[in-house]
Wavefront OBJ file of the C-alpha trace (Angstrom):
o trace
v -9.981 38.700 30.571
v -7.310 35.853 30.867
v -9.257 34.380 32.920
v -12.183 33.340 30.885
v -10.302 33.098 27.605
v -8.357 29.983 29.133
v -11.470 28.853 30.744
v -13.173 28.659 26.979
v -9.808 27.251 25.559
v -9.639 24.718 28.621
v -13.310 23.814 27.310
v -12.865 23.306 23.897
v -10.529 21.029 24.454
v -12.872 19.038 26.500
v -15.325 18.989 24.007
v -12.105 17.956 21.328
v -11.526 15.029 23.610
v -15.435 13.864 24.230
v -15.676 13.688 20.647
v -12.483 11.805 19.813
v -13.487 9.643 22.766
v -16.841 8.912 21.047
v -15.506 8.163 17.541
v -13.167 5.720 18.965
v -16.270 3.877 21.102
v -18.331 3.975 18.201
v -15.678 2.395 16.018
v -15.300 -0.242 18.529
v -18.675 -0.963 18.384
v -18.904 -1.467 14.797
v -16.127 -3.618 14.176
v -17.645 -5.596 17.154
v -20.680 -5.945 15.357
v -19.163 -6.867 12.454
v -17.154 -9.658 13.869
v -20.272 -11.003 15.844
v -21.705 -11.079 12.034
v -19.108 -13.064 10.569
v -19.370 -15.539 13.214
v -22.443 -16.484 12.902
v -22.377 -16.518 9.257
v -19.402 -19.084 9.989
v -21.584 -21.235 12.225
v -24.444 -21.470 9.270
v -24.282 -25.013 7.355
v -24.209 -24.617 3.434
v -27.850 -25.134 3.283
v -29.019 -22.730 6.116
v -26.889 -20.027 4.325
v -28.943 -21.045 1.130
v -32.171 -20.476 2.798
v -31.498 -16.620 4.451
v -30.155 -16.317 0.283
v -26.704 -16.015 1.062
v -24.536 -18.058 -1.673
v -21.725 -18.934 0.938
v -19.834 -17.057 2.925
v -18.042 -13.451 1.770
v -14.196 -13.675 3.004
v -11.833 -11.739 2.277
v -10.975 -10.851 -1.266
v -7.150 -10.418 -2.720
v -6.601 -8.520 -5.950
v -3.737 -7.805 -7.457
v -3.770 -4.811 -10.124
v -2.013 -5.336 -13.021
v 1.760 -4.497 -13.441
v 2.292 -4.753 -9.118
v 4.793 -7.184 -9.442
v 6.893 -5.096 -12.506
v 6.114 -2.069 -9.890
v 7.915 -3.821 -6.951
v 10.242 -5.577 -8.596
v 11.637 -1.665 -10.645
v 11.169 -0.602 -6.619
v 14.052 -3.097 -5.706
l 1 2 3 4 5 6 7 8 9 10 11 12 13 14 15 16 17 18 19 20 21 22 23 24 25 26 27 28 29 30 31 32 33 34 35 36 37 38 39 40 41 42 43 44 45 46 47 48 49 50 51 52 53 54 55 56 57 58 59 60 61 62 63 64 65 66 67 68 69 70 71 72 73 74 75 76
């Protein structure tokens, strides 16, 4: 009986470690995507961006909430 109950826990852990393997490809492959995206939306002129109805390009955004700074500062 030992036998075949570390076989099934040897396994599961394979099938663990396939599936962590395959999140972490498929997250590679998405942010991969999305950088070849932003690159060629960098490439576009002003008025070729106009034309596929994109405004200009979307960068990254910064907001502060208010009260952050009176939050950091009390943290001091």
């Amino acid at each position: 009986m030992a036998h075949t109950e570390a076989h099934a826990k040897i396994r599961a852990s394979k099938h663990r470690l396939l599936g962590a393997v395959a999140t972490v490809v498929h997250a590679f492959t998405a942010w991969r995507k999305a950088v070849a995206g932003r690159r060629a939306l960098a490439d576009l002129t002003p008025y070729e961006l106009k034309d596929i109805g994109c405004a200009d390009v979307p960068g990254p955004t910064f907001s502060v909430r208010v009260g952050l700074i009176t939050d950091l500062m009390s943290m001091r």
